[in-house]
FIBAPA-551433 format. One line per 10 residues: number of its first residue (from 1); their letters; for each residue x, y negated, z negated of C-alpha. Coordinates in steps of 0.25 Angstrom, whole numbers. Layout:
BEGIN
NUM> a> X:Y:Z ~ ... $
END
This chain:
BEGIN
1> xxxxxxxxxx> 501:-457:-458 ~ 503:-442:-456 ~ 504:-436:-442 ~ 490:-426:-439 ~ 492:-414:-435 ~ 483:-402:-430 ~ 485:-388:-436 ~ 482:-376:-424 ~ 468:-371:-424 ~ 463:-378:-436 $
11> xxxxxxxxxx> 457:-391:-432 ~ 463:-399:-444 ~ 470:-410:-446 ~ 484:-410:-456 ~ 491:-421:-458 ~ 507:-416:-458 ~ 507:-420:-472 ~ 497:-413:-477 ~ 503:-401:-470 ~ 516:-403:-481 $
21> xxxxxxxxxx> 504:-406:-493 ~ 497:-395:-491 ~ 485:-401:-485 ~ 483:-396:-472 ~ 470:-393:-468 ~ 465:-381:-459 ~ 451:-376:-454 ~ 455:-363:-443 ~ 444:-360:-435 ~ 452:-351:-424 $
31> xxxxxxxxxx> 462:-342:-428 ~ 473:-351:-433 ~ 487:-354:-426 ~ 494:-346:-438 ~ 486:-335:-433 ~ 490:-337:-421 ~ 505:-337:-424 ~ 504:-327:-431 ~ 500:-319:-421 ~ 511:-326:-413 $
41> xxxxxxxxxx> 520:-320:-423 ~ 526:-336:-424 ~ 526:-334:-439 ~ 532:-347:-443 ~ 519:-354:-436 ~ 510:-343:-442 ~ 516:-346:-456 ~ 514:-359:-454 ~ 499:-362:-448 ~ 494:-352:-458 $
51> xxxxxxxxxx> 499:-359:-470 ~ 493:-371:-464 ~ 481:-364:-463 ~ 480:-360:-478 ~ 485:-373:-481 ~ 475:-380:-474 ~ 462:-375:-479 ~ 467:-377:-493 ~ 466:-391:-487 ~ 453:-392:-481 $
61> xxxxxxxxxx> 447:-387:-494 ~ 454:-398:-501 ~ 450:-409:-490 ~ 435:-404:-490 ~ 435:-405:-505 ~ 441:-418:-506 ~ 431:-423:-495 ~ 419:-419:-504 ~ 423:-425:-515 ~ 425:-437:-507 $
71> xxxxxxxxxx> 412:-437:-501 ~ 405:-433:-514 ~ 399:-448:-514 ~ 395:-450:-501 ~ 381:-455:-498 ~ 379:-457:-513 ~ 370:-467:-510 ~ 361:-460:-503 ~ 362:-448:-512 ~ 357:-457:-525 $
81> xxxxxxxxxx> 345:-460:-517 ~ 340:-446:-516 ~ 333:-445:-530 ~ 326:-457:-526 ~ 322:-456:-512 ~ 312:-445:-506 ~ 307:-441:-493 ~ 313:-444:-481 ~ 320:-456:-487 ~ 329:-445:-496 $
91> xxxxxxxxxx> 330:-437:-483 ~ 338:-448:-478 ~ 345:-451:-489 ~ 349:-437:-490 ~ 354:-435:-477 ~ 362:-450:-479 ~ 370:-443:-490 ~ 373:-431:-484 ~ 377:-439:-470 ~ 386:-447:-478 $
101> xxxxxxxxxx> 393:-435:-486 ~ 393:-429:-473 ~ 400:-440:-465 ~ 410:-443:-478 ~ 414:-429:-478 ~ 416:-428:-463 ~ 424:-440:-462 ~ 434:-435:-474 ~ 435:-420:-469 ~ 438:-427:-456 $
111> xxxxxxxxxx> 449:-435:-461 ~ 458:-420:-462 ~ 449:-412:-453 ~ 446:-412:-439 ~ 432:-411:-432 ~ 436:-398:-428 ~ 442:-392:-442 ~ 429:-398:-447 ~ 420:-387:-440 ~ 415:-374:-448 $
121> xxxxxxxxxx> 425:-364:-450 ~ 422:-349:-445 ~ 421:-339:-456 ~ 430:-330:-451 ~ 441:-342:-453 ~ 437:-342:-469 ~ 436:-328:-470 ~ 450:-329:-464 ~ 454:-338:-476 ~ 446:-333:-486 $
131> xxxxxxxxxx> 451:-318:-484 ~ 466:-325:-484 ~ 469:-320:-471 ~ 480:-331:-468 ~ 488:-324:-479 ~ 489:-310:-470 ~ 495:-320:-460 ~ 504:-326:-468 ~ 509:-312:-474 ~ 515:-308:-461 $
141> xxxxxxxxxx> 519:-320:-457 ~ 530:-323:-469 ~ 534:-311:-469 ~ 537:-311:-453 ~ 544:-324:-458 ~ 552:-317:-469 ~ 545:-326:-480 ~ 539:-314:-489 ~ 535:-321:-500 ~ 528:-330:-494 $
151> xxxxxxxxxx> 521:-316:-487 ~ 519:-311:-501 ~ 510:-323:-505 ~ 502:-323:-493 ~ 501:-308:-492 ~ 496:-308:-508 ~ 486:-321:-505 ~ 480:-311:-494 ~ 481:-299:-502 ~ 474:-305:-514 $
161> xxxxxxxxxx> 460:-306:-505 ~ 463:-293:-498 ~ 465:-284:-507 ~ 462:-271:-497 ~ 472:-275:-488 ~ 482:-264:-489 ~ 492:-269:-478 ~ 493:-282:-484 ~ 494:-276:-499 ~ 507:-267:-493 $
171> xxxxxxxxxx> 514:-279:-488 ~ 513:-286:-502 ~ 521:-273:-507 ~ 530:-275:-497 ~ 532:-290:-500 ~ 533:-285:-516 ~ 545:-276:-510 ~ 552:-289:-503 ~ 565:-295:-508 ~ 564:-310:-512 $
181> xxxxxxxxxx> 547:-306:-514 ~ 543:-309:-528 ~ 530:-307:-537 ~ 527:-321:-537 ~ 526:-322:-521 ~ 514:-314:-523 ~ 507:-327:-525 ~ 492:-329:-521 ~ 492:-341:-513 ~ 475:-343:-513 $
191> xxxxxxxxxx> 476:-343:-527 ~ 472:-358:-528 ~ 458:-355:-522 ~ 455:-342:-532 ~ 459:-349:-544 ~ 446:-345:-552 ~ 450:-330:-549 ~ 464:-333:-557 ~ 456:-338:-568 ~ 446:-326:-568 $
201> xxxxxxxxxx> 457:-315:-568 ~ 464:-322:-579 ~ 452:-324:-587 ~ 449:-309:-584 ~ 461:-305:-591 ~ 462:-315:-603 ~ 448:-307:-605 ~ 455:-294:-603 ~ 464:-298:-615 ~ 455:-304:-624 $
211> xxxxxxxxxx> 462:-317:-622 ~ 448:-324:-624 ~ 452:-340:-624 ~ 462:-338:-611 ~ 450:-331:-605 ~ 439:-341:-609 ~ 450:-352:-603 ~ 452:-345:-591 ~ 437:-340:-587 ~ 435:-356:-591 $
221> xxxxxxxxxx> 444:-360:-579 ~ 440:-349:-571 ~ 425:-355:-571 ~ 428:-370:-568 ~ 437:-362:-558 ~ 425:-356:-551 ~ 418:-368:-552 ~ 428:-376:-546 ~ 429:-365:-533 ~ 415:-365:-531 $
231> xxxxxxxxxx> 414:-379:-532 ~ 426:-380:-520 ~ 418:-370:-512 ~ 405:-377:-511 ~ 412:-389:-508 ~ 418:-382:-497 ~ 405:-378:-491 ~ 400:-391:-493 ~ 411:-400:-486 ~ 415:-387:-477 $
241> xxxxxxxxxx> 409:-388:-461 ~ 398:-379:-461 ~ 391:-371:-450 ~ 378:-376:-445 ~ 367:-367:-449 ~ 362:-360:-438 ~ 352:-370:-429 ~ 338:-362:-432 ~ 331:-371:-419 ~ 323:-384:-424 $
251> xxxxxxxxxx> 324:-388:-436 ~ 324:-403:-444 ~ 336:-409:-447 ~ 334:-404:-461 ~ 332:-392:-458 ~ 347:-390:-451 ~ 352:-400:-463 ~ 345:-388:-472 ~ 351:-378:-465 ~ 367:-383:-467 $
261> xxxxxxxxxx> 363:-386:-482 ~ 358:-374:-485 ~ 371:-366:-478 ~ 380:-377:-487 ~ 372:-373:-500 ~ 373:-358:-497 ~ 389:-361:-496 ~ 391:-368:-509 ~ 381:-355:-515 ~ 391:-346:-509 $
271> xxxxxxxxxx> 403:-353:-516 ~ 400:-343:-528 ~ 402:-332:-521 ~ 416:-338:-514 ~ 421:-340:-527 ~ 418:-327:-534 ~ 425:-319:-522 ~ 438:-316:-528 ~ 449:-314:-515 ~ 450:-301:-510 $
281> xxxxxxxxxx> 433:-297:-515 ~ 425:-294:-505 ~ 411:-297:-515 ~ 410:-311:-524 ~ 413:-310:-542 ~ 397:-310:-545 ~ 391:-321:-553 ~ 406:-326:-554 ~ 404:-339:-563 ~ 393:-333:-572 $
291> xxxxxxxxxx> 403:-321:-574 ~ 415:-331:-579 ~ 407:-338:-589 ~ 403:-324:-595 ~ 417:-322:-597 ~ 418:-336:-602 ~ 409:-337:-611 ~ 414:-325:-618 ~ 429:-328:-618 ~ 425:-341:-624 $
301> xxxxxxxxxx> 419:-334:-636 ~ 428:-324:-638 ~ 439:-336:-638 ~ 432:-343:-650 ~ 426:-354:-640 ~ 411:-354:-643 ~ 407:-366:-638 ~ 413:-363:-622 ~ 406:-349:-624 ~ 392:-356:-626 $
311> xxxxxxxxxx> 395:-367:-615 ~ 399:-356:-606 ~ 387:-348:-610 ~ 377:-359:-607 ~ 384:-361:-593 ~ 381:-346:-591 ~ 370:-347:-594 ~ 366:-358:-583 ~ 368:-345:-573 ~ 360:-333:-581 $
321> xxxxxxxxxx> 351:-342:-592 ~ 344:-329:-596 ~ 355:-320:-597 ~ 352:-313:-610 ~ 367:-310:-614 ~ 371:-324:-611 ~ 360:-329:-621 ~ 364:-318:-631 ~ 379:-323:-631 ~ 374:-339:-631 $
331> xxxxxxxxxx> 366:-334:-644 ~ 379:-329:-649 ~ 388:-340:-646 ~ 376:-348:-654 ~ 378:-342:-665 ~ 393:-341:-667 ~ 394:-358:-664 ~ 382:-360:-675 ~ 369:-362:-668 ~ 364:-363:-655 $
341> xxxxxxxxxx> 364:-378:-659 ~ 379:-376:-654 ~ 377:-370:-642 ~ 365:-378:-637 ~ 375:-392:-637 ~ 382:-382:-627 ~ 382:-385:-613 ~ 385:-377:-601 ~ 396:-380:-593 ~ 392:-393:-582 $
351> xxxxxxxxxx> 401:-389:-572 ~ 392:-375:-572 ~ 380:-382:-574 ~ 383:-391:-562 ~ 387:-378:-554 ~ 373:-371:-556 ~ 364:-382:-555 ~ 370:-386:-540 ~ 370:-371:-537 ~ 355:-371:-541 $
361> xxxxxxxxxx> 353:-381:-531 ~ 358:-375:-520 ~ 353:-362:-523 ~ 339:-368:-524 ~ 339:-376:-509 ~ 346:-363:-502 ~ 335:-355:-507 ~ 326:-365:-501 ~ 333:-364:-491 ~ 331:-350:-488 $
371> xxxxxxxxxx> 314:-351:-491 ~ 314:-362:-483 ~ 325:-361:-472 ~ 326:-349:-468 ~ 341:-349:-475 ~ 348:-336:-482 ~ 353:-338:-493 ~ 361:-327:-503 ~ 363:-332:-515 ~ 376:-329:-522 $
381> xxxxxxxxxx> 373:-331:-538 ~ 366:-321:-546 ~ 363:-332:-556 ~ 353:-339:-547 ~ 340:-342:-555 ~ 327:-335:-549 ~ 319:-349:-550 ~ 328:-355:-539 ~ 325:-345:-528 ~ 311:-351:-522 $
391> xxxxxxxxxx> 299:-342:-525 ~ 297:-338:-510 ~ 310:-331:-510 ~ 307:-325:-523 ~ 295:-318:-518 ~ 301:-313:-505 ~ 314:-306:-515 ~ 302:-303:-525 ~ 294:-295:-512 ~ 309:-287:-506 $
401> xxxxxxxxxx> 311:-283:-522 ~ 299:-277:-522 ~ 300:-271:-510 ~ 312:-265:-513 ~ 306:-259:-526 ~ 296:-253:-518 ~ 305:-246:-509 ~ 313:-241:-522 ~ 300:-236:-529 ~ 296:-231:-514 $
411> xxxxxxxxxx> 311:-222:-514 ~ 314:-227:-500 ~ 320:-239:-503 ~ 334:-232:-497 ~ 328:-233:-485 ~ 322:-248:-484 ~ 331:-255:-492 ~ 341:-262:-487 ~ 353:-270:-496 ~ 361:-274:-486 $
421> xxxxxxxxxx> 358:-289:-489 ~ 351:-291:-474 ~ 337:-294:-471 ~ 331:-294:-457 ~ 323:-303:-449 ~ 332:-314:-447 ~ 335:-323:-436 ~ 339:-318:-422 ~ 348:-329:-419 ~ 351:-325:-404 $
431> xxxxxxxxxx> 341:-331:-393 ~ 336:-319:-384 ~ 338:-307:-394 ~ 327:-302:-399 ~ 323:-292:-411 ~ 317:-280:-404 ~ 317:-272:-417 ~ 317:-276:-432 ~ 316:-268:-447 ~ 300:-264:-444 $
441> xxxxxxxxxx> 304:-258:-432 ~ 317:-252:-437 ~ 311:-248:-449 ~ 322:-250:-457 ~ 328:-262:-463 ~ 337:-271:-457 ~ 336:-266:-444 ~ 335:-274:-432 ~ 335:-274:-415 ~ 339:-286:-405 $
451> xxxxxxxxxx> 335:-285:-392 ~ 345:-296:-383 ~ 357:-297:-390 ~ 367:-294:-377 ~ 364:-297:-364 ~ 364:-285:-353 ~ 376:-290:-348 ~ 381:-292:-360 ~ 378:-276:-364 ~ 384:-273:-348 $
461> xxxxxxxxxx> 399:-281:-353 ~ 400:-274:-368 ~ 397:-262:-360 ~ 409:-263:-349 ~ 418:-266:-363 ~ 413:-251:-369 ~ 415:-245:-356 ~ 427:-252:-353 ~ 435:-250:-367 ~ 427:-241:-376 $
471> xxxxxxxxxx> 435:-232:-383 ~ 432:-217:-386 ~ 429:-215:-401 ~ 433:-229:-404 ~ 430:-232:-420 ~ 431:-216:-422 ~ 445:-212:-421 ~ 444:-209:-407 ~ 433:-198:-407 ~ 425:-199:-396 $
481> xxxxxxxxxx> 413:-193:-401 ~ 412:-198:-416 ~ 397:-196:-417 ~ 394:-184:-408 ~ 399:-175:-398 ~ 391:-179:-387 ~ 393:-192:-387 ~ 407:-200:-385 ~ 409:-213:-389 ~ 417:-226:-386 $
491> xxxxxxxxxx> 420:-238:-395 ~ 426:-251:-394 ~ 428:-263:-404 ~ 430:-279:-401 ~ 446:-279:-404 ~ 448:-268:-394 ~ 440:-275:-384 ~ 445:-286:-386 ~ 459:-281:-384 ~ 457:-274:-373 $
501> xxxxxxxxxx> 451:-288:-366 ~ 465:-293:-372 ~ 472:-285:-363 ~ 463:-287:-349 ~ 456:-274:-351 ~ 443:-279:-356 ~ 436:-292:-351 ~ 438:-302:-362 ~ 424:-307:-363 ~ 417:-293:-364 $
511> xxxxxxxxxx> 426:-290:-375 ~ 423:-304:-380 ~ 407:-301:-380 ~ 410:-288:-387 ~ 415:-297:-399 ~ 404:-308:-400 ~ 394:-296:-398 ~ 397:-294:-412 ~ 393:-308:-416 ~ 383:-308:-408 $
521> xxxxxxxxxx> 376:-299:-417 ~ 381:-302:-431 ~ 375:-315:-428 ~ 362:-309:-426 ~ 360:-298:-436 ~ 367:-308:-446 ~ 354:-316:-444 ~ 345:-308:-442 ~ 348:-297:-455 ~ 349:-313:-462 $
531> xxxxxxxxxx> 363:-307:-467 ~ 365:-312:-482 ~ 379:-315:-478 ~ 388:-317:-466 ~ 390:-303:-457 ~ 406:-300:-452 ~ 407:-290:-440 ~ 410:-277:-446 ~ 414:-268:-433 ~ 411:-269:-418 $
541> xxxxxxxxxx> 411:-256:-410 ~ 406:-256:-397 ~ 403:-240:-394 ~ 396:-232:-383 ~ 393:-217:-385 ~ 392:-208:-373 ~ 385:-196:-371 ~ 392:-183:-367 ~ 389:-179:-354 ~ 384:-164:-355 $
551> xxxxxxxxxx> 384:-165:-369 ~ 370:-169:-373 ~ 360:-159:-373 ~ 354:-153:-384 ~ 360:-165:-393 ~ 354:-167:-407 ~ 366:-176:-412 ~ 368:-193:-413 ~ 374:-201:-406 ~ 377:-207:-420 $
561> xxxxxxxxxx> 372:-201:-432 ~ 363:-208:-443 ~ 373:-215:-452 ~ 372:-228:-460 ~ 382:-239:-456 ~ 387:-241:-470 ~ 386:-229:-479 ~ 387:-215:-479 ~ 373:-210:-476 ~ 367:-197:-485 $
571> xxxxxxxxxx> 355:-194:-479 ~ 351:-182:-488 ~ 350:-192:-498 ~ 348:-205:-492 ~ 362:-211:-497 ~ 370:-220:-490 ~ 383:-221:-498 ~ 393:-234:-495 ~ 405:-228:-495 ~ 417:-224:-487 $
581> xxxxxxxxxx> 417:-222:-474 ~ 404:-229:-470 ~ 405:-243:-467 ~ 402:-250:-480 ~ 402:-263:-476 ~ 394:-264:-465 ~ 380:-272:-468 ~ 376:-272:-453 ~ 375:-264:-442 ~ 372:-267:-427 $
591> xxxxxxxxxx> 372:-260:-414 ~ 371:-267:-400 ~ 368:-260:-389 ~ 373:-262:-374 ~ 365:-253:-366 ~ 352:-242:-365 ~ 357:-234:-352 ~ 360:-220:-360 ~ 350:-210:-369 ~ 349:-209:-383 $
601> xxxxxxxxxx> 359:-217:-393 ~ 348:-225:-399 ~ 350:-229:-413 ~ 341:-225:-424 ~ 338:-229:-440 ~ 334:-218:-450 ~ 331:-217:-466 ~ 341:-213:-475 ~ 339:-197:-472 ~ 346:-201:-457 $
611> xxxxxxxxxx> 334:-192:-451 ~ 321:-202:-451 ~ 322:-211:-440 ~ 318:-225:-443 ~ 319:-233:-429 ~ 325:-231:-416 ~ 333:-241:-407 ~ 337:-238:-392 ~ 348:-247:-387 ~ 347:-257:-376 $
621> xxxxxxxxxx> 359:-268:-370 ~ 358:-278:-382 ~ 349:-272:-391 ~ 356:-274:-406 ~ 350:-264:-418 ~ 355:-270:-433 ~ 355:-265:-445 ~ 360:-265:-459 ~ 370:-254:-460 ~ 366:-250:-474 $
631> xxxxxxxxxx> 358:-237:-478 ~ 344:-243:-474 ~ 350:-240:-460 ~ 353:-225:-457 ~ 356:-225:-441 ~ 361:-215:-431 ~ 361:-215:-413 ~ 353:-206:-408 ~ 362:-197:-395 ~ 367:-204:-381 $
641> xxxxxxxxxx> 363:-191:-373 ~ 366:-198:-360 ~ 373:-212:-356 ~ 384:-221:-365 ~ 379:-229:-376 ~ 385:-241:-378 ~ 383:-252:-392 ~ 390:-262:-400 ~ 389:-257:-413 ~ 393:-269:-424 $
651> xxxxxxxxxx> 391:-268:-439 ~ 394:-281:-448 ~ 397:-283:-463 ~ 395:-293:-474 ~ 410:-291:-479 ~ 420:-298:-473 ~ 430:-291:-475 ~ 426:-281:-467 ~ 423:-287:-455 ~ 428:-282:-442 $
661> xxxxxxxxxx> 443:-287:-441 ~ 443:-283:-426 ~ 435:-292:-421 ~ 444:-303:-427 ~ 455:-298:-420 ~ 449:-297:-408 ~ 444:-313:-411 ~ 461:-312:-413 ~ 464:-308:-400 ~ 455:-317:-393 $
671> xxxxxxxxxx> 459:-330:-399 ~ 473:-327:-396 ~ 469:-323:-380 ~ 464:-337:-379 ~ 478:-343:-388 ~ 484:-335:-377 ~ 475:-341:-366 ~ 476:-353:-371 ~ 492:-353:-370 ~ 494:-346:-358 $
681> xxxxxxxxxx> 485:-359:-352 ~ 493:-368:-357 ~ 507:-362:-353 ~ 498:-361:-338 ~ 496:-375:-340 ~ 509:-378:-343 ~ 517:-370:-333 ~ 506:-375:-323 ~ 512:-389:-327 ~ 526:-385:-323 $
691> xxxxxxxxxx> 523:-378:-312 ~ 516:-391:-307 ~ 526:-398:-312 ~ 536:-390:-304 ~ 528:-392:-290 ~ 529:-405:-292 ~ 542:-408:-295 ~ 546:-398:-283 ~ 536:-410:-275 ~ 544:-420:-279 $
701> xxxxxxxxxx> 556:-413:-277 ~ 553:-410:-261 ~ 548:-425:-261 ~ 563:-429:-266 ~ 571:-419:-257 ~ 561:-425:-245 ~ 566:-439:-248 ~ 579:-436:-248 ~ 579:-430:-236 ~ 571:-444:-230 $
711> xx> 583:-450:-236 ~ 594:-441:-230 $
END
């Protein structure tokens, strides 16, 4: 039997030969040991732990896998009983399956995992992995240990799915440059898991030069390859620890069961999309399968291979029936095999067939799911047949088109309509916050007030932060006026807060409060604009602006003017360009206020021409007003002609790659405050230990010298 082991940080259990097999598992749910040495600069222990990181979750992949198929025939008995029961008879039986598959699955998983590595991990832990960020780590640290082509593969493997990152594209030239460095160290070492995208670019280029039965061979493996990845992937979600869906009050045990179901079906339908992002794309290859047997079909008739072209054209046709040049071509391959005798003896491929049949399933109990439970749902296939969404959602899509076609016909449409992808009227998941103001009263879109979301003395200890470290011109190069003359203003973000609290100028749990303020939020207007996708901190900005003593009469300025937080407002002719330098990527904006003890500095909506004013809010101690940032929302701040305004101003993104990096440094710095903590504990303990140890021994030591004198 092989001695257990536990790796740091990851709640796993490996086995010492599996660490030599390559079969260690990992599931990192803090910021793992390699990290850690790294930061430590122990580089032989960074090297190590990281390996074993990348090693291990290749292994827990395999060990869930292997657990599913394991487990594929549990409770059979009770699942070839459910075409013949019904009522609560096959309630019973259903759950009895289910229970059993459950409780075969926990028991294998367990056999490799702890209970703790068995929890859900946080999604900033797979964007870590998913982004290859462990590969950044490992660059440095084999080239701090002198082992450059090892640095070379890791810095390529992060390179390929960060292609903008200029820093790391530099030091592949310089490992280019390096003795002993050849071309073939350039090696990317996730290969194994983008398999299908080899296959693509390979068939890409057999079609580039005409090479037609390479290229019908290749977009041949590329398909089953696809379909093996998307296969893995929803088995993944299926034997992968899921987070509870959020617990909506009473509800039947069905009702929760329904809940978790529904997030497991929305998973396996997201798989499309997972496998169609090619690393380094920040958007997913559209209708990715259909598109390969496009170029399949006709590689195989070029190639002479008739019959694969028709079987490949019915299985398209499985996705788009209708398609008048998919029927065209089918007539055409008819024709040249002799009849459509020929063709008819065809059959579409089963493995595709399969594929759509169970994805209609799914698709059709997660749309009623969203009629009937309240659950959102975006579906990720263009293919999707009309018939399977249920007529009540039909209607409601049918009666927002022909609004939207009003509003063109009308010519205002620029002003109502909104294409951000959120919908108000969600949720307010916060007890004691309230919605003081909604779109009727803002009249706009996507607008929205909450009333309660900080507590006064909540508003009293951010407020001691700006006062204590705000910054003049801080996020504008140092000007201390960057919107008007007569007003100054101070900034401060979350890393410098929290590095000021680092060194003892800053009390840790205000600066602390300033970060989860922003969460705080995101979880609220995430739920109540029902946002399509998760929300990513964007930027955190805490600013106050002041008004100039002496300097306010007569003023017809803003405090800050009408702009739109995403593009490049042209009022004249109600434009609003996406493009540099506004913030692109912002999809919602927010402001929370901290206080009301100053005049003016209320924020205000307008149309497009940045002159009509369309609503009005004054700021109070937690009052939150969001918005979308797109072009529907036009806002400015009206002058502070007397007093200091102070806010958190908080945007948020859908894009992940641009979420706000700080504010994971600043996580950084805190988890390594408590690592330090937590040693400089243990070295107390210790040398309290010896210290105790010491008076004791001096104690017996008089109690000897005593003795000795009774002696004497």
């Amino acid at each position: 039997m092989t001695r257990r082991i536990r790796l740091c940080a990851h709640g796993l259990r490996v086995s010492e030969r599996e660490l030599w097999t390559k079969r260690t598992l990992i599931r990192p749910r803090r910021p793992p040991c390699g990290v850690r040495a790294y930061f430590n600069e122990d580089w032989g222990k960074a090297a190590e732990l990281l390996e074993k990181s990348i090693l291990a979750k290749e292994s827990l992949f395999r060990v869930r896998r292997k657990c599913h198929d394991a487990c594929g025939s549990a409770g059979k008995e009770a699942l070839d009983r459910l075409d013949s029961e019904r009522g609560n008879l096959w309630d019973l039986l259903a759950l009895d399956w289910l229970q059993k598959k459950a409780e075969c699955l926990r028991f294998c998983i367990g056999r490799w995992v702890t209970p703790t590595g068995q929890l859900p991990v946080s999604v900033d832990i797979e964007y870590e992995f998913s982004s290859r960020n462990p590969y950044n780590f490992l660059q440095v640290t084999y080239y701090k240990l002198e082992k450059f082509q090892k640095a070379a593969s890791a810095a390529h493997t992060f390179f390929i799915a960060n292609p903008s990152h200029l820093e790391m594209r530099n030091n592949i030239e310089k490992y280019r440059r390096m003795e002993g460095v050849t071309q073939e160290d350039f090696q990317d070492r996730e290969i194994g898991n983008e398999k299908h995208w080899v296959l693509y670019d390979a068939a890409v280029h057999h079609e580039a030069s005409s090479d037609w039965a390479p290229a019908a061979e290749t977009w041949k493996a590329c398909v089953n390859e696809t379909l093996h990845q998307t296969e893995e992937c929803r088995v993944q979600c299926e034997v992968a620890s899921q987070a509870l869906p959020e617990d909506r009050g009473a509800g039947s045990v069905f009702e929760k069961a329904a809940a978790l179901s529904l997030s497991l079906l929305a998973c396996r339908q997201y798989c499309v999309t997972q496998v169609a992002m090619r690393p380094g794309r920040i958007s997913a290859h559209e209708d990715f399968l259909p598109s390969q047997l496009e170029h399949l079909h006709i590689a195989q008739f070029k190639a002479g291979d008739i019959s694969g072209a028709v079987q490949t054209l019915r299985t398209l046709l499985l996705f788009y029936p209708s398609d008048k040049n998919s029927l065209d071509n089918l007539q055409l391959y008819s024709e040249t095999l002799g009849g459509a005798a020929e063709t008819e003896a065809t059959t579409p491929n089963q493995d595709i067939v399969s594929y759509i049949s169970q994805s209609l399933q799914e698709k059709k109990l997660l749309y009623f799911g969203m009629e009937n439970f309240d659950f959102n749902f975006v579906d990720p296939d263009l293919w999707t047949p009309e018939d399977v969404v249920p007529e009540s959602l039909r209607d409601r899509w049918r009666a927002e088109k022909e609004k939207l076609n009003e509003k063109l016909k009308e010519g205002d449409w620029q002003e109502e309509v909104d294409d951000s992808g959120f919908y108000a009227g969600g949720p307010v998941p916060q007890v004691g916050v309230t919605i003081a103001m909604d779109n009727e009263l803002l009249n706009g879109t996507n607008r929205v007030v909450l009333d309660g979301v900080m507590t006064e003395e909540e508003c009293g200890r951010i407020l001691h932060l700006a006062n204590a470290a705000g910054s003049a011109g801080d996020g504008y190069k140092g000007r201390r006026s960057p919107h008007t003359p007569h007003e100054t203003f101070e900034g401060l973000t979350v890393l410098r807060a929290a590095k000021l609290a680092q060194d003892g100028l800053l009390n840790q749990t205000d600066a602390r409060l300033l970060y989860e303020l922003g969460e705080r939020v995101r979880t609220l207007l995430e739920s109540y604009f029902r946002s399509p996708s998760g929300l990513f901190m964007s930027f955190t900005h805490l600013v106050c602006r002041s008004a100039t003593a002496g300097d306010q009469e007569g003023r017809l300025d803003l405090s800050h003017p009408v702009h739109v937080d995403n593009c490049l407002l042209e009022p004249d002719t109600r434009q609003c360009w996406r493009e540099q330098p506004a913030f692109i990527h912002r999809d919602l904006s927010a402001v929370l206020y901290l206080n009301d003890n100053f005049d003016g500095g209320d924020l205000f909506f307008t149309s497009r021409d940045a002159k009509t004013v369309t609503a009005r809010v004054s700021p109070s101690c937690g009052r939150l007003v969001g918005f979308s940032s797109g072009p529907v929302n036009p806002h400015g701040v009206t002058a502070v002609t007397s007093g200091r305004r102070c806010a958190l101003a908080l945007w948020f993104t859908k894009e992940r790659p641009y979420r706000d990096m700080e504010r994971e440094e600043a996580e950084a710095l805190w988890d390594m405050d408590k690592q330090v903590k937590s040693d400089e504990e243990e070295e107390a303990k210790s040398a309290g230990n010896a210290r105790s140890q010491a008076r004791q021994q001096k104690r017996e030591s008089r109690g000897r010298v005593t003795g000795a004198r009774d002696e004497l």
